[in-house]
LUMVEXKE-912110 format. One record per atom (N, C-alpha, C): x negated, y, z negated; residue in three letters. Coordinates in pm, whole numbers, plus 50000, padded with zeros to 5 digits. Atoms other than C-alpha are relative to their C-alpha. Layout:
XYZALA/...
This chain:
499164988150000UNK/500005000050000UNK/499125012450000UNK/500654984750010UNK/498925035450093UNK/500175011649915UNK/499854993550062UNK/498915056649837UNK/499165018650016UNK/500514985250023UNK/498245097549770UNK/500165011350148UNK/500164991949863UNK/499295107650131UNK/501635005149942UNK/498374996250019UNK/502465129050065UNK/500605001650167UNK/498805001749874UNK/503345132250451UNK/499244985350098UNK/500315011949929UNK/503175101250663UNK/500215002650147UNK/499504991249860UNK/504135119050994UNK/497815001650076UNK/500964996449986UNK/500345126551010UNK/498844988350135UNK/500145010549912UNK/498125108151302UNK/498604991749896UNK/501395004850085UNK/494975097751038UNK/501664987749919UNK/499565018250069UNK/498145073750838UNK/500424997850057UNK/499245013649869UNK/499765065151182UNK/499124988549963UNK/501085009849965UNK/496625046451219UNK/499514989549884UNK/500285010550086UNK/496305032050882UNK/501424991949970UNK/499015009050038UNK/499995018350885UNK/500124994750123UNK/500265007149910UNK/499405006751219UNK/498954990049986UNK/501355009250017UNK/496244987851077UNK/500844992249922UNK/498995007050126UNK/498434973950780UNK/500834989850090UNK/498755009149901UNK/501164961151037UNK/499444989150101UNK/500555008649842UNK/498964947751337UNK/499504987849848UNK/500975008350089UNK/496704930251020UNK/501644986949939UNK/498275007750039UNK/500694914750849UNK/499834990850134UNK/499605007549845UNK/501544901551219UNK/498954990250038UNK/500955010349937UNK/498264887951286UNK/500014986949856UNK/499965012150105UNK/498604867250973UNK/501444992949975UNK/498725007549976UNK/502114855850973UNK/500534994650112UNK/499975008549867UNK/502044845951314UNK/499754985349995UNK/500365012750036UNK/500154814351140UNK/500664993649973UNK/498855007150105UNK/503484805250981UNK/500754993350126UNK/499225008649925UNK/504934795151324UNK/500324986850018UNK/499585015050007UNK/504334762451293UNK/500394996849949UNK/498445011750092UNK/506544752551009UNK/501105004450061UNK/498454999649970UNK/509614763351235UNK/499734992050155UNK/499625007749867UNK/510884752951575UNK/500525010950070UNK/498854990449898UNK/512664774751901UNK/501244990949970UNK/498465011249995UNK/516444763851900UNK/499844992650101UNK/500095008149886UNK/517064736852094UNK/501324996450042UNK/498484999449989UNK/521374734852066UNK/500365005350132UNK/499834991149882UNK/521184760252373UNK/499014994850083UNK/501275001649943UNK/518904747652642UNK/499265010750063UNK/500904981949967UNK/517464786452803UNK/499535003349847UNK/501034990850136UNK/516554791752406UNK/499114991550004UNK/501555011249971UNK/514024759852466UNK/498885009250063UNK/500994990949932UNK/512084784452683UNK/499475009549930UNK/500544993650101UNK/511144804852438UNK/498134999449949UNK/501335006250054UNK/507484806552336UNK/499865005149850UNK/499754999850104UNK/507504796851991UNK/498775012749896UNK/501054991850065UNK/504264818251890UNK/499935017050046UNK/499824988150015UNK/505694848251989UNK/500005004049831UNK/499844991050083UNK/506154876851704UNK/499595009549971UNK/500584986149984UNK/506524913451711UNK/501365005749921UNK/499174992550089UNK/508104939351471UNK/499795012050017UNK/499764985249923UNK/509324973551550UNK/500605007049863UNK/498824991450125UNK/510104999151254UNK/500175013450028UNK/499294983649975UNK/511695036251323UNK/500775001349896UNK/499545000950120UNK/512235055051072UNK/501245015850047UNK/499274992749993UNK/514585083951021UNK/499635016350069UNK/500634988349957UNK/512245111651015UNK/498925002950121UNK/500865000849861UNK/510395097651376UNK/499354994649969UNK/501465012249960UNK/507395077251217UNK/500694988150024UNK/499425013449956UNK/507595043251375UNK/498604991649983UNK/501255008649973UNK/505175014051384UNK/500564991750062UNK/499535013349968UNK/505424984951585UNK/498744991750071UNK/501065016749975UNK/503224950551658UNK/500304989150078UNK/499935007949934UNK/502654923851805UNK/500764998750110UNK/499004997249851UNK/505074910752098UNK/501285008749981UNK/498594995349950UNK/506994939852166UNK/500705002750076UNK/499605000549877UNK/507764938452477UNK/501384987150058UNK/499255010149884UNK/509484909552530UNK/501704995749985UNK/498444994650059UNK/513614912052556UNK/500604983649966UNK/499235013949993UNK/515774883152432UNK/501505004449905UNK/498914998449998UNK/519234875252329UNK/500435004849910UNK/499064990650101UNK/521654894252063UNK/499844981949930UNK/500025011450076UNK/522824857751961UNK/501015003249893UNK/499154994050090UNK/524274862351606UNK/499775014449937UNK/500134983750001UNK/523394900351587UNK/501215003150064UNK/499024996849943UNK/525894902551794UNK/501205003749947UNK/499084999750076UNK/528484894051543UNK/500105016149925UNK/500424981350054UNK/527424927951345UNK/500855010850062UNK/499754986649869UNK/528214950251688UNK/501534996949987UNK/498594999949959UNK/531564934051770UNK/500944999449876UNK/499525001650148UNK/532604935351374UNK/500545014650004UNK/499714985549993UNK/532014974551413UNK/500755002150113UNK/499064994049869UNK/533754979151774UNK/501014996249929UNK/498364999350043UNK/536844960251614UNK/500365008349874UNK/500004992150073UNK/536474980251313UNK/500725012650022UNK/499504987749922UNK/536605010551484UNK/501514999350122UNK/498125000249921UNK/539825000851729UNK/500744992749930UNK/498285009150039UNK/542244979151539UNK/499765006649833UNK/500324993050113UNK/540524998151175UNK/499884987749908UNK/500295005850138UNK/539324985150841UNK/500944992849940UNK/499215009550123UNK/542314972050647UNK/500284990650110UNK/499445013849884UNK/543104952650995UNK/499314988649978UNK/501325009350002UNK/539944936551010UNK/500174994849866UNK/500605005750133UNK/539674930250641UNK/501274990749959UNK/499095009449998UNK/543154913250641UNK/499704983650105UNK/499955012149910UNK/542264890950962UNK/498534994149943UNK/501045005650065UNK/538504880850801UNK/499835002949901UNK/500344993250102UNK/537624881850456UNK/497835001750011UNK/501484995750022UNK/534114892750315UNK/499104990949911UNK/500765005150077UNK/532974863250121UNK/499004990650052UNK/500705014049915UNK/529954839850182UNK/499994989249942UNK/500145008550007UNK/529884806550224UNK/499504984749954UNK/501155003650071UNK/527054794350120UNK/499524984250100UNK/499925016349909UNK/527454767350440UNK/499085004450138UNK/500494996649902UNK/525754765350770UNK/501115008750109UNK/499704992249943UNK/526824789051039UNK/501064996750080UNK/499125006749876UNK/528674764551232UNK/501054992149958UNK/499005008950046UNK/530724751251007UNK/501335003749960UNK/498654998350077UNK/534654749350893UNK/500404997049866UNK/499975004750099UNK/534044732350618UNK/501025007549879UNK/499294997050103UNK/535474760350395UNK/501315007150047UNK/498654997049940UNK/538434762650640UNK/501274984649957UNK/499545013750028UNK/539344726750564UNK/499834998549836UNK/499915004450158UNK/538754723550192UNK/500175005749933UNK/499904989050114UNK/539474755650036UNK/501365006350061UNK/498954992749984UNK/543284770650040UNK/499685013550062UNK/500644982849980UNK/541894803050263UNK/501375001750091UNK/499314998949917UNK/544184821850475UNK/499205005150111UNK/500474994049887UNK/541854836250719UNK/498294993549973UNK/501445003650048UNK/537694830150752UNK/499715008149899UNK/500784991350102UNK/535324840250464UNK/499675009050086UNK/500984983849947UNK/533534863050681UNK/499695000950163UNK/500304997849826UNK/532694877251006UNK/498994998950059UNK/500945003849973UNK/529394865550985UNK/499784987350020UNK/500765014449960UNK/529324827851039UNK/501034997250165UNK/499265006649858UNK/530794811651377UNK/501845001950031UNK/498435001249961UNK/534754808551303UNK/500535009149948UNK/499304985449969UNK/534984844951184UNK/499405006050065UNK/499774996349869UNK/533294857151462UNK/501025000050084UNK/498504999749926UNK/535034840051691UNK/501385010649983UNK/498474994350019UNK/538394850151511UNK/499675020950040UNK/500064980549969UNK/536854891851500UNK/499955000950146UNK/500324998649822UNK/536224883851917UNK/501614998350061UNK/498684998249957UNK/539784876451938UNK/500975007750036UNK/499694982950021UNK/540724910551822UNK/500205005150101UNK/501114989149910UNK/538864927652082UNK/501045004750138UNK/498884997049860UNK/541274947152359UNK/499754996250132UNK/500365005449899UNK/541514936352683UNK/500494989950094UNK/499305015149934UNK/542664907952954UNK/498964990450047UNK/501245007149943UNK/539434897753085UNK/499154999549895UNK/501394996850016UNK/536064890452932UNK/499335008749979UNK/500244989649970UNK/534774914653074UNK/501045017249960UNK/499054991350091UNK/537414939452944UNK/499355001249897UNK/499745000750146UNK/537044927652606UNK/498405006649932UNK/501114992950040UNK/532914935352603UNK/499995012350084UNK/500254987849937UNK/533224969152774UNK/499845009249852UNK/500554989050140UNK/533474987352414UNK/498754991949931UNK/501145005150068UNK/530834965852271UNK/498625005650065UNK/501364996249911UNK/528364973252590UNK/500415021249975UNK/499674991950042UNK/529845008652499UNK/499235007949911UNK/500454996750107UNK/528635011052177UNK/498554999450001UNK/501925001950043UNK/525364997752216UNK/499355012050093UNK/500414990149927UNK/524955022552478UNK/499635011649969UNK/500504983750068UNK/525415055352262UNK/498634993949917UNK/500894999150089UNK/523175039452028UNK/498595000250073UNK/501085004149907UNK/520395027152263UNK/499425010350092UNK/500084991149866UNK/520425054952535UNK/500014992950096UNK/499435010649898UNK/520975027052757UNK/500474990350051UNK/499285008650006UNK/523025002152890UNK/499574986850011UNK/501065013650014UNK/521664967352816UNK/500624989250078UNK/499665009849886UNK/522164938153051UNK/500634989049896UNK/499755010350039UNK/523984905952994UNK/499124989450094UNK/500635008649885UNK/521874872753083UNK/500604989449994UNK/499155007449933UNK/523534855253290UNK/499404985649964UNK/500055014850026UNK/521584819753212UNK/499864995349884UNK/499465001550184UNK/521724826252849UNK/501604996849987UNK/498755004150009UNK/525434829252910UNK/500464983950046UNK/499565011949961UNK/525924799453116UNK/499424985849919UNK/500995006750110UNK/523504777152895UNK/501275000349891UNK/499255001850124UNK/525614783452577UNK/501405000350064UNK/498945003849933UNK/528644781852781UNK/500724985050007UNK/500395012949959UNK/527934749852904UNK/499534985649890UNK/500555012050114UNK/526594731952591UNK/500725004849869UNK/499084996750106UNK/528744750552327UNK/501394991949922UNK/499595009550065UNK/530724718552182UNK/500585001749872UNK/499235002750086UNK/530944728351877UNK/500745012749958UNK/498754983550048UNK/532444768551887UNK/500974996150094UNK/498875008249947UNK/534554748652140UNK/500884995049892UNK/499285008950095UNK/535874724751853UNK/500705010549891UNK/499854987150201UNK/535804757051557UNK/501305008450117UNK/498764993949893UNK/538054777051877UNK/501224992149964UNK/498425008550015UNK/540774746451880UNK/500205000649865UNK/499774999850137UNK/540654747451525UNK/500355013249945UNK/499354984250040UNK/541214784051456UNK/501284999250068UNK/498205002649942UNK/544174776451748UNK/501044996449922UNK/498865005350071UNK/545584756051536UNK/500885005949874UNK/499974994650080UNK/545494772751252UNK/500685016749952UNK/499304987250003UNK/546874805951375UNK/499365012650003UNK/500914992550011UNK/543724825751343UNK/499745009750070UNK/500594992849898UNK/543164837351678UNK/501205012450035UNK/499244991149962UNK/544894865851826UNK/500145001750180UNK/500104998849835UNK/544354858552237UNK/499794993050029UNK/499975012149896UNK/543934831752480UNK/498614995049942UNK/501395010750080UNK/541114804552325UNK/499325003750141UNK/500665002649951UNK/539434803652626UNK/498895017250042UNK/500004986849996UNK/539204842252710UNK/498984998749879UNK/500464992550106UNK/537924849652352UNK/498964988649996UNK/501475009950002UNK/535304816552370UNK/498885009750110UNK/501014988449919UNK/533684837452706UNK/499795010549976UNK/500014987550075UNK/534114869652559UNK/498534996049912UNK/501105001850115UNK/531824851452233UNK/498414997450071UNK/501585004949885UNK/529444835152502UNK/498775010650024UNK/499974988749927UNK/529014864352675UNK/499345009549888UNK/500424996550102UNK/528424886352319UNK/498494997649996UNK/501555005450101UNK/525444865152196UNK/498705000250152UNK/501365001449887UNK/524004866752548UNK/499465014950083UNK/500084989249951UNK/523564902952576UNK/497875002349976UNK/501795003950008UNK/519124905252637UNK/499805016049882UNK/500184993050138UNK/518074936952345UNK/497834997749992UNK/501565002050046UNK/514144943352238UNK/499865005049819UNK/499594998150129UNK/513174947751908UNK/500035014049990UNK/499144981050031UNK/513044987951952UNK/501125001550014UNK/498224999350019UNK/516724982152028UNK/500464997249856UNK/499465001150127UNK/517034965451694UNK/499825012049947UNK/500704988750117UNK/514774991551497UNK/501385006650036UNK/499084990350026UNK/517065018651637UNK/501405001649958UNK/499435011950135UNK/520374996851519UNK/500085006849903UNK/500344995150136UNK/519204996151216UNK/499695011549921UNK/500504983449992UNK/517965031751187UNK/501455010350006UNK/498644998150029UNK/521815040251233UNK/500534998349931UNK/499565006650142UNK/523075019151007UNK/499415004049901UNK/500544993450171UNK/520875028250734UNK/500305015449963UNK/499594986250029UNK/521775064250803UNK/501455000849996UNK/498824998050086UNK/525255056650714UNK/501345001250171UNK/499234994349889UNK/526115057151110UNK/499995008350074UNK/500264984449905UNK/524955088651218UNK/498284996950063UNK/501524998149935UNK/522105093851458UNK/499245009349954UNK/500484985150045UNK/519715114451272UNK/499435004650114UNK/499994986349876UNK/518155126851635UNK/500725009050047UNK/498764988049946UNK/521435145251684UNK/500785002149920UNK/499155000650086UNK/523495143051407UNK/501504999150060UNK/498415007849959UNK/526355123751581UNK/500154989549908UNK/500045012450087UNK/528515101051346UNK/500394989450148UNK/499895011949914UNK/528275068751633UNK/500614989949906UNK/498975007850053UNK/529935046251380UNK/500755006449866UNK/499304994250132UNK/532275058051105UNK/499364995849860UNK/500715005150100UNK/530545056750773UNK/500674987749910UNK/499645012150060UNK/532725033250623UNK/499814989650078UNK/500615006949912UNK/532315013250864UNK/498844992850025UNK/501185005649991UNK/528865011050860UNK/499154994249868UNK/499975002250122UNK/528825008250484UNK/500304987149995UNK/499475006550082UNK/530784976450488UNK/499324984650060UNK/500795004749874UNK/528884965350815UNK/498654995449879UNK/501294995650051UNK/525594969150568UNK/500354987049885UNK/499525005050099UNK/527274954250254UNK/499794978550053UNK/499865009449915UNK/528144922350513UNK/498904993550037UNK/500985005349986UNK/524884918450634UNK/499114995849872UNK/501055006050164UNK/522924916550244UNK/500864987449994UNK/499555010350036UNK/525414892050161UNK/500334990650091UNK/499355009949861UNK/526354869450511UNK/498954999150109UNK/500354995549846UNK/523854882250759UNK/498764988749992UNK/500855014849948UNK/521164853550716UNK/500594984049939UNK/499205010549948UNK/523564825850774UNK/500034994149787UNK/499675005250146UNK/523534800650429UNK/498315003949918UNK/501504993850083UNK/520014815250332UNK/499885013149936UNK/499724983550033UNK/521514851850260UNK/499605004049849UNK/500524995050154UNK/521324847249883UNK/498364999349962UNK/501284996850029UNK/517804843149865UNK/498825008050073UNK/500974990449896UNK/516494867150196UNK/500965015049864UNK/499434990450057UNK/518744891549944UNK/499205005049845UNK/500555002950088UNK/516934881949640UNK/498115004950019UNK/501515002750021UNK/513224878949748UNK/499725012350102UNK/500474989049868UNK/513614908750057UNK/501105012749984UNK/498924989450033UNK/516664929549949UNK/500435010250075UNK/499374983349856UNK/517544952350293UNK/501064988350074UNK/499255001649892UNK/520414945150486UNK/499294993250130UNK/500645006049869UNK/519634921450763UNK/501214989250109UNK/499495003749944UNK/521324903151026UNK/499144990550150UNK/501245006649887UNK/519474872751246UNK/500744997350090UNK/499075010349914UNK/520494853651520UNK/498674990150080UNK/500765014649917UNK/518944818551686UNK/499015001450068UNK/501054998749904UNK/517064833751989UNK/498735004249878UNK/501434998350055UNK/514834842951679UNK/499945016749978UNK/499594984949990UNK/515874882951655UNK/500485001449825UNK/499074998550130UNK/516604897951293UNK/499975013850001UNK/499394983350007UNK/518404934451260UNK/499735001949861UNK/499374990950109UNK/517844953650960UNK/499875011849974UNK/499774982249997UNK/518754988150778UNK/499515000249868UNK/500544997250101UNK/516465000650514UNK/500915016549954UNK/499044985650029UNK/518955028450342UNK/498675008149961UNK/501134995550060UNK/516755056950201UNK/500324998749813UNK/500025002450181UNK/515675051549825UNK/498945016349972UNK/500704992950098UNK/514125071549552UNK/499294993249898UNK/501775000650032UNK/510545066649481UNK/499535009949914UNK/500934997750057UNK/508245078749210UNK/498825001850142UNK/501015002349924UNK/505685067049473UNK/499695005150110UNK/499805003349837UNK/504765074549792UNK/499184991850063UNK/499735013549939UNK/505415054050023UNK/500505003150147UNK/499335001449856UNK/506685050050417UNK/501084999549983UNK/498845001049970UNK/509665052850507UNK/501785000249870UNK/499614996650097UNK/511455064250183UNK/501775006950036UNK/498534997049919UNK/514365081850412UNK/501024992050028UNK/498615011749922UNK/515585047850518UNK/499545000350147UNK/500685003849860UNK/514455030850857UNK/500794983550041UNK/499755013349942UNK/515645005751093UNK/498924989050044UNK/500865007350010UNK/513734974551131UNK/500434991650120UNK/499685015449904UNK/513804947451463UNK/498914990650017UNK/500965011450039UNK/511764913051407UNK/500484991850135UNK/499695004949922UNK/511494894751702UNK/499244979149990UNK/500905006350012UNK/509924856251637UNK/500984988450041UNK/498785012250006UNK/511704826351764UNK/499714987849956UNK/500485014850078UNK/510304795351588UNK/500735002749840UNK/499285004150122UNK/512944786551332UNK/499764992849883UNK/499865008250092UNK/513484778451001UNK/500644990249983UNK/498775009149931UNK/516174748250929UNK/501025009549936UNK/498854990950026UNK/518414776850821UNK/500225010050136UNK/499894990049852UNK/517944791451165UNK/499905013250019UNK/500574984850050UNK/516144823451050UNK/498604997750068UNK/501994997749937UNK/512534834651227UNK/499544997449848UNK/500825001650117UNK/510374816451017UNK/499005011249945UNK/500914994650004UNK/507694837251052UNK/500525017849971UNK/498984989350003UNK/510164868651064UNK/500205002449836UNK/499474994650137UNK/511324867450705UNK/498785001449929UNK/500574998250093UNK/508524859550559UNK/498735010350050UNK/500634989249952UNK/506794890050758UNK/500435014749956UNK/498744994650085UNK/509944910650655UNK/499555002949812UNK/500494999850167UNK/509414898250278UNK/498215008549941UNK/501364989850059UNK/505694910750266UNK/500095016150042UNK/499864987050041UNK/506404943150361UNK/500995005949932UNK/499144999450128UNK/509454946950188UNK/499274999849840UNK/500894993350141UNK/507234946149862UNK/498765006249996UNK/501284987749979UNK/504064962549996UNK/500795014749953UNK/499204985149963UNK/506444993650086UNK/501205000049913UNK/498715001850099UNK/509274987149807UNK/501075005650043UNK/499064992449909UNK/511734986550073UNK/501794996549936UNK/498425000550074UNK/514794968649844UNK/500455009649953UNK/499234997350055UNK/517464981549787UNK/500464998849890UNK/499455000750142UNK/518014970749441UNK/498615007149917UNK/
């Protein structure tokens, strides 16, 4: 940790928190080998597992970023996050919070388990597979394509530009998707959905296969932690409650059945998904110390060699060391 510099804006500690970061990356990169790329999707097989690059932007413009950052890959379950806030914002808060609740699971991502054994009326949350789905149902529209036009929307104000969908990411999870097939007929049954199963399955496809870099995350996150507003312009782009509950959602849901302890041991808002991608929003705290990024900063981790919780191995626990270098929790 850098201590006694009161502004960090300066190009003498660019260079020493750029030394700090490249030095992190080059050593947690070693961790790839206790995970795996997914292999459920066959285009996430392609993946090269020894990627990993991390992008941080902060509020007040310093940024750092490492290793592979260049290289774009899929939303995945980040996705869930975006299309949580678009339905948020068109059908509103008590809608949403009636059709999904907010609790986690404590199960894998893909499962019903606590649709089948627990008296619920709707999913725990809009973070695992069958409240997705159900929040993609929501979504206005007749087509597909309809239904992600506010999602590609949104990411647009945030991004400054409009991000592609890939097409063999889509067809890939399309094509081998078996079991949000099975969790779909099962929400059917159940009453859950709000639009044609098949519609709102391509719609989800389609979602997780939108391509993103990790400066897309950082900046994301960099929103979110500011409560929704862009501090380059001071536009609110998502309604603060909204992004509040968005935030809340991710500490507690956003790394699948591993949330209570990336919450515990890393404490920022985060949100992963499969291709190996993790979103998060460092709010700003109050420090005694100084320290980086004290305003609150968005964070995007890009590493795709999995844990068996289906988190970037190498990601969290890259995440977790600076998270206590830079005493980035929130608690």
């Amino acid at each position: 940790m850098v201590q006694g510099v009161a502004n960090w804006n300066t190009g003498e500690t660019q260079e020493w928190l750029q030394q700090y970061v490249d030095d992190w990356v080059a050593f947690y990169r070693k961790h790839i080998n206790d995970g795996s790329v997914a292999t459920y999707i066959p285009e996430l097989q392609k993946a090269d597992p020894n990627d990993l690059g991390i992008a941080i932007i902060g509020k007040n413009g310093l940024s750092v970023r490492s290793g592979d950052t260049e290289i774009p890959f899929t939303l995945q379950s980040i996705s869930k996050a975006i299309t949580f806030i678009v339905a948020c914002m068109d059908r509103g808060v008590s809608y949403m919070l009636d059709t999904v609740d907010v609790e986690p699971t404590g199960e894998a991502f893909n499962s019903i388990m606590h649709l089948e054994m627990k008296p619920v009326k709707k999913p725990l949350n809009p973070f695992n597979n069958a409240g997705a789905i159900t929040v993609t149902s929501t979504l206005p529209g007749e087509t597909s394509d309809e239904r992600l036009e506010p999602v590609f929307q949104l990411l647009e104000t945030m991004l400054g530009y409009r991000p592609e969908l890939n097409v063999d990411v889509y067809e890939s999870e399309r094509d081998s998707s078996t079991r949000n097939r099975a969790i779909g007929y099962y929400l059917l049954e159940m009453d859950f959905l709000e639009s044609d199963l098949d519609i709102t399955l391509e719609t989800y496809f389609k979602q997780c296969s939108i391509d993103v870099s990790i400066d897309d995350l950082a900046r994301i996150g960099m929103i979110l932690a500011n409560d929704g507003m862009d501090p380059k312009n001071g536009e609110e782009i998502i309604p603060r409650q909204v992004a509040r509950i968005t935030k809340v959602l991710m500490l507690t849901c956003g790394m699948y059945d591993a949330s209570g302890k990336f919450a515990t041991y890393v404490g920022i808002p985060a949100k992963s998904g499969v291709s190996g991608g993790i979103l998060a929003a460092v709010p700003p705290r109050v420090r005694e110390e100084i320290m980086p990024f004290t305003d609150g900063c968005g964070i995007g981790v890009y590493g795709p060699a999995l844990g068996d919780k289906g988190n970037s191995i190498a990601g969290i626990r890259l995440l977790r060391h600076i998270a206590t270098q830079w005493d980035l929790s929130i608690f």
